[in-house]
N, C-alpha and C positions, 0 to 999 in steps of 0.2 A: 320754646325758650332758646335763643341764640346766646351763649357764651362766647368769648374770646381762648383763639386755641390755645394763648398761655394760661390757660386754666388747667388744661390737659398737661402742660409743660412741666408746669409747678407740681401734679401729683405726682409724673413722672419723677420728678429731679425727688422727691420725697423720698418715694421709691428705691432710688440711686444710692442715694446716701444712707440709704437702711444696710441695701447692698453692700456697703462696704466697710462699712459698722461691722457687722456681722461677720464681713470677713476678715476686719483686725481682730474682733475678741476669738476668731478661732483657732487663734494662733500660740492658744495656751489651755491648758486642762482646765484650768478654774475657770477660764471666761468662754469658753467654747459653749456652756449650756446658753448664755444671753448671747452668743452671737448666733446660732441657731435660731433664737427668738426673734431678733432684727431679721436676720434673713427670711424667717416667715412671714414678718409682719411687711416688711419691703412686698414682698409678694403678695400677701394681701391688700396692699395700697392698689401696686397696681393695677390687678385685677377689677378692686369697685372703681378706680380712676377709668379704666375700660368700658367698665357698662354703663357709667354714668354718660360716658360721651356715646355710646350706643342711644340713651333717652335721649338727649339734650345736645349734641353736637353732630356730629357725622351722620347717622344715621345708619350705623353699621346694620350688618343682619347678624339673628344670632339673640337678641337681647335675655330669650329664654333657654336656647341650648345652654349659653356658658356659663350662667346660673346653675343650674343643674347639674351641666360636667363641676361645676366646682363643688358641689354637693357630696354626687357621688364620688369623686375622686377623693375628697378629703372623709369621708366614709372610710376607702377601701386602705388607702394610705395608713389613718389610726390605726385599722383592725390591725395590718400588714404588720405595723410598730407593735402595737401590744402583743403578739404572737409569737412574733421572731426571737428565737432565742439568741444568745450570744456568739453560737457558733455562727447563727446563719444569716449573722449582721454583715460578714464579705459578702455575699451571694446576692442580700438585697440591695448591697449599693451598688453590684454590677448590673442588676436588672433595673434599679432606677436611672444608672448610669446610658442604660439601652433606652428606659421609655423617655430620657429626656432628645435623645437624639433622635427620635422615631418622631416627638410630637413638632419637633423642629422642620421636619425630612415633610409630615404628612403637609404643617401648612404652607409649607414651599410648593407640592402638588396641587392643591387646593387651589393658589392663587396663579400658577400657569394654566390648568386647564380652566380655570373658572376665563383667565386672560382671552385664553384660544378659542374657547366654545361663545363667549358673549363678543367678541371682538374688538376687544380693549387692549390691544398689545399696544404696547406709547410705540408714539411714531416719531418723538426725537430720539437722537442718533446715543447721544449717553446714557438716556435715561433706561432707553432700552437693554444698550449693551451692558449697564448695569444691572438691572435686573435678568436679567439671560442670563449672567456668568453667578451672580446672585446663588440664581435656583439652580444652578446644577452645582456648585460647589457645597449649595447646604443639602441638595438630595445625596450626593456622595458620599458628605462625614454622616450626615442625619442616620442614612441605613445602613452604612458600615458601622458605624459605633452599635447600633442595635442589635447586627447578626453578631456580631465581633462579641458584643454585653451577651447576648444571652450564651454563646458558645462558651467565655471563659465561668458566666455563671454557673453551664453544667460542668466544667472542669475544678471549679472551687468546692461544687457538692460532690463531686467525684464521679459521676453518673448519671441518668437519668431510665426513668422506669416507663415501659410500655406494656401494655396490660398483665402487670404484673411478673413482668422478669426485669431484672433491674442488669442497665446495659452499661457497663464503663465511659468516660469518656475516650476517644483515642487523641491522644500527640503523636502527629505526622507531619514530619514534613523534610523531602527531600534536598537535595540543592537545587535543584532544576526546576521545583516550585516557585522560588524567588523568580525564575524568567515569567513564567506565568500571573504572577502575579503583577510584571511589569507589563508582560500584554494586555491586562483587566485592565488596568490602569491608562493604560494609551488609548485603547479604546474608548474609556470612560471620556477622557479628555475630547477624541474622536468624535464622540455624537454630543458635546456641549457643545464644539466650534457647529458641527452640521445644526444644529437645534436653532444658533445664531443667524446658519445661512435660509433657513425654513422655521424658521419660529410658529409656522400653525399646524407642524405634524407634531401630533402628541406621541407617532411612535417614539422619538428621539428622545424624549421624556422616559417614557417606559423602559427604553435599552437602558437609559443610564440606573435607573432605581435595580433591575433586574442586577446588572453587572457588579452596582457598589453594593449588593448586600450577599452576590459570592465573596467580593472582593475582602468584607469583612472576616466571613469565614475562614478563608485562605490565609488573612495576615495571624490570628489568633491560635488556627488548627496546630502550627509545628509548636508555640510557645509552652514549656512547660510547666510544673507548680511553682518551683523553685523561683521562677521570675513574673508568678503571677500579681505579686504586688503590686509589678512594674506598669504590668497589663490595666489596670482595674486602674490606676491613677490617669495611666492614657487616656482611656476610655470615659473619666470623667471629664478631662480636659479635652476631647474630640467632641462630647455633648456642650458645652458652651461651645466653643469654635461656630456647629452647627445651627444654636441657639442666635448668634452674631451673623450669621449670614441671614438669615430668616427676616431679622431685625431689619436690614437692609430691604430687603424685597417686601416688604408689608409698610416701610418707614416708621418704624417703632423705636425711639430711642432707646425707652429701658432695657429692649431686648438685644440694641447693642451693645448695650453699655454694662448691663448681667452678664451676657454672653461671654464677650471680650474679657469679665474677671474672674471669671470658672476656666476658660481659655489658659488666660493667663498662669491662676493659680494652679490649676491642675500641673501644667508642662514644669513649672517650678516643684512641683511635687514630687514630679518624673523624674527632675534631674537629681532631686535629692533621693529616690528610691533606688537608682540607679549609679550614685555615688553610693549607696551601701553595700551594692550588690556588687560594686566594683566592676560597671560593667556599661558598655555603652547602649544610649539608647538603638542604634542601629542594629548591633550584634543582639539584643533582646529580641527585634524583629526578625533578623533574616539569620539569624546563627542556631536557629534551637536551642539555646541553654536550658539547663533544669529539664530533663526529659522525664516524667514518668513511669519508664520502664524499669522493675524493681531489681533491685541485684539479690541474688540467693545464698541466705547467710549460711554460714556452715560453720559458724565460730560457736561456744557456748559460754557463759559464766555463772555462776553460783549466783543466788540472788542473798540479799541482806534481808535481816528484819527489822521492822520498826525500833527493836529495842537493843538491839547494838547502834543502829543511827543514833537510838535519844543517848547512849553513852559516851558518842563519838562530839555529839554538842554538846555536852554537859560542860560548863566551867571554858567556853572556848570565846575568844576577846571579838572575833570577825566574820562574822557571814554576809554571802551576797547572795541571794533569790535571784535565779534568771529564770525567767517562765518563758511559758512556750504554748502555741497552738494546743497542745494535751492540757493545761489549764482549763483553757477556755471549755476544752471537748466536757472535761469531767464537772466543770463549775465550782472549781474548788479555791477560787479565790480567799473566800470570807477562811475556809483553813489554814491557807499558808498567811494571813493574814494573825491570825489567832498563833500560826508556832511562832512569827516573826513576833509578836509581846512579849510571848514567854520567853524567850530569849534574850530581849530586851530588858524583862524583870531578870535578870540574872548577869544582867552586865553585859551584854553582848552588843556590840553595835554591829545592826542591821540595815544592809543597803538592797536595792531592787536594778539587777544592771537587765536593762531594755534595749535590747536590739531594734535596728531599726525597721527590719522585715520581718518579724517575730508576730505569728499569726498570719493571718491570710488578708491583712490591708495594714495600710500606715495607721500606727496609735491602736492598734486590736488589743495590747496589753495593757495599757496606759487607761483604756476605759474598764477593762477590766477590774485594774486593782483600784483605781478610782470609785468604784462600786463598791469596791470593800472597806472604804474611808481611808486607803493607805495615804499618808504624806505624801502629797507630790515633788518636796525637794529629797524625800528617799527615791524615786525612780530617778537615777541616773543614767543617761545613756553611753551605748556603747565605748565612743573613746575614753571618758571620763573613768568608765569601771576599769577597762582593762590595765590602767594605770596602778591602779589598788591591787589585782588580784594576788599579784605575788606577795601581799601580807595578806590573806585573806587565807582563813585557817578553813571553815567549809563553804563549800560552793553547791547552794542547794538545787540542781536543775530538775522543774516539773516541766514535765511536757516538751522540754526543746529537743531538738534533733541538729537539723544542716547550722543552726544558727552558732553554734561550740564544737561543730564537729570541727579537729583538727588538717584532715585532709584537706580545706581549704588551702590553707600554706603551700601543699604542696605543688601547686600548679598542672593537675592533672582533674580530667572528670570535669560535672556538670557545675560544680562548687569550685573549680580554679579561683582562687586569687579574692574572693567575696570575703570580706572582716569578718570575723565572727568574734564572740567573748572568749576572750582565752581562758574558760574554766578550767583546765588542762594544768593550768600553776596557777590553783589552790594547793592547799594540802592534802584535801581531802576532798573530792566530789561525791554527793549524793544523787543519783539519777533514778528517779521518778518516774515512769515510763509502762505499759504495759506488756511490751514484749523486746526484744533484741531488734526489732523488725528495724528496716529502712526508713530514714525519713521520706518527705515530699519530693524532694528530688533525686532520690533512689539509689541514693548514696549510704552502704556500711560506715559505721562511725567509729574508730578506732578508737574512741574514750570510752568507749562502755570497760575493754576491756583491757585497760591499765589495774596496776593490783590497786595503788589508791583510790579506786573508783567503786562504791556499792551502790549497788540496784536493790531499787525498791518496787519490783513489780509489782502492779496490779493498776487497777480505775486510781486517779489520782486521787478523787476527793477519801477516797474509803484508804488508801496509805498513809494519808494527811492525817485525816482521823485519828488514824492507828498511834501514829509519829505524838500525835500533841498527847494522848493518854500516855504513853508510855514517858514522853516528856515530865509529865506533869507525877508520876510513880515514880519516880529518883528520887 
């Protein structure tokens, strides 16, 4: 059966336009569930678009592997999804953020050595040097985004475990790293022009893959928690990028055309993560901000109990909920969802102020309380609260740390100059939290211990608890 390749075209351009479907509804809480669905279903077009011209057009090879890989991958994919709990939703998008630049990086190899071992390398002068610059710029981002994904994924879980001893991640990195990490790079560059002048030694190939997946290591290894938001949005925008070069070298428009808007959207994501962090994307790579290394507190405070907090909100006109990474940890949304009613049955107007790197990715709070059926025009974000908080009689923070600590202002440490929610002028702050300890980026927080500020130590969801019975006993 001969088709016409605008057959192929037409599923493609389907495809395309699902693609971007998808990625306008995800551009808001309520429509982000159906543009995850176009986005899958665009993916799905393409794919039977693919094997159908496997039967009936080209003659690709493969007709029965890719069947299968699609099988098993959307197998391990679901399980992945149903398992993962809400903390450990940053972690898997840094790792799918890695397998999409890996699967980009593999058939970039694939189609040079398949070129150099069958002896099909084009012998016109563009098509070549297109393809040559092609596959080394997508094996580059392909396996740096991948060591880079899995490196900042062990830094998102904090660690990783080798039979049985569980090993920290390290943040390192010197200033003298940055030259080294320009030498990887020169050289990277170095054996793509050599690969151009000898296109049929596969070693050239091999140094580059070898090189880009230290290279990934080395850029990620100094970056610390504090700026790992930054990191993970990169890193999804370096997997398209890699996805768009690939596109090129195989001539697959969908995949330049997906590519090029993960590309896209990610680096706009970047720059918005890093307009929160008040920090540039450069200095995130080569400055170390947000280290790791914990500072040792030596301060103490008295903690509160549930039942002076429920007296402190009894009869009070303004509270603002700023949650934090400790939400997520405890799962205790559906409770501060349950004290934010009661409050509201008693007159209270209740706001939700959302920092914008709050948790450990963009929107980690937003889906959060969106689980618990919170109103999405009650989550305000950052600018918008801080405007209010000086009428804002308590200021309830579960689980935040860096994101309200004041010492930002100050212009000192891993936190210089980063927004945070000026919970600080409430009248009264409530902190949620289980110990005095340091946040993520290893910064003491001088709001714990203002006299208007009570700690509610312990697991958040079992204080939450506490808070709404004792609420609910007045």
């Amino acid at each position: 059966m001969d088709l016409e390749p605008e057959i192929w075209d037409i599923g493609y351009l389907i495809a395309s336009i699902l693609f971007i479907l998808g990625l306008k509804k995800l551009g808001h809480p309520r429509t982000a569930p159906t543009g995850n669905l176009y986005g899958a279903s665009g993916m799905l077009v393409a794919v039977v678009v693919t094997v159908a011209q496997m039967n009936f057009g080209d003659g690709i090879e493969g007709t029965v592997l890719i069947p299968a890989g699609l099988i098993a991958g959307g197998i391990i994919g679901y399980t992945m999804a149903v398992r993962v709990q809400m903390t450990g939703v940053p972690e898997m998008v840094a790792l799918f953020n890695g397998f999409g630049g890996a699967a980009s990086a593999l058939v970039a190899a694939s189609e040079v050595f398949r070129m150099i071992n069958n002896g099909t390398i084009p012998t016109d002068w563009l098509t070549f040097h297109v393809a040559w610059i092609a596959i080394g710029l997508s094996t580059l981002v392909g396996w740096m985004t991948l060591t880079g994904s899995l490196l900042a994924m062990m830094k998102l879980k904090g660690g990783f475990e080798i039979f049985g001893k569980w090993y920290r991640t390290p943040t390192w990195g010197p200033e003298w790293l940055n030259y080294v990490k320009g030498i990887f790079l020169i050289g990277i560059v170095g054996l793509i022009y050599m690969s151009l002048e000898e296109p049929g030694n596969q070693d050239y190939v091999i140094g580059i893959i070898v090189l880009s997946c230290i290279l990934g290591l080395l850029f990620v290894l100094p970056i610390g928690g504090a700026d790992m938001p930054v990191v993970v949005s990169l890193l999804n925008s370096l997997s398209g990028v890699a996805a768009a070069f690939t596109g090129f070298i195989i001539s697959n428009n969908v995949l330049i055309i997906a590519g090029s808007m993960v590309g896209a959207a990610g680096l706009v994501l970047t720059n918005i993560m890093c307009k929160a962090m008040n920090r540039r994307l450069i200095d995130v790579l080569f400055k170390s901000f947000g280290g790791t290394d914990k500072e040792t507190v030596t301060r103490t405070k008295v903690g509160s109990d549930p039942d002076e907090v429920a007296m402190i909100c009894d009869g009070i006109s303004k509270c603002v909920i700023i949650p934090g990474y400790g939400m997520a940890v405890s799962q205790c949304q559906h409770q501060v969802r349950e004290f934010a009613d009661i409050l509201e049955a008693n007159g209270c107007e209740v706001k939700y102020g959302i920092h914008p790197v709050a948790g450990r990715m963009p929107g980690h709070m937003n889906v959060l309380l969106a689980e618990a059926n919170v109103p999405y025009e009650k989550l305000i974000e950052m600018d918008d609260i801080n405007s209010e908080m000086g009428e804002c009689d308590v200021a309830l923070v579960v689980g935040a740390n860096d994101t309200v600590n004041p010492v930002a202002r100050s212009g000192e440490g891993p936190l210089a100059g980063m927004p945070i929610i000026d919970a600080d002028k409430a009248r009264v702050v409530v902190m949620v939290k289980r110990s005095l300890s340091v946040g993520y980026a290893g910064v003491d927080n001088d709001l714990f211990y203002e006299d208007k500020t009570m700690m509610l130590f312990g697991d958040g969801k079992k204080m939450m608890t506490e808070l709404i019975s004792s609420m609910k006993e007045l």
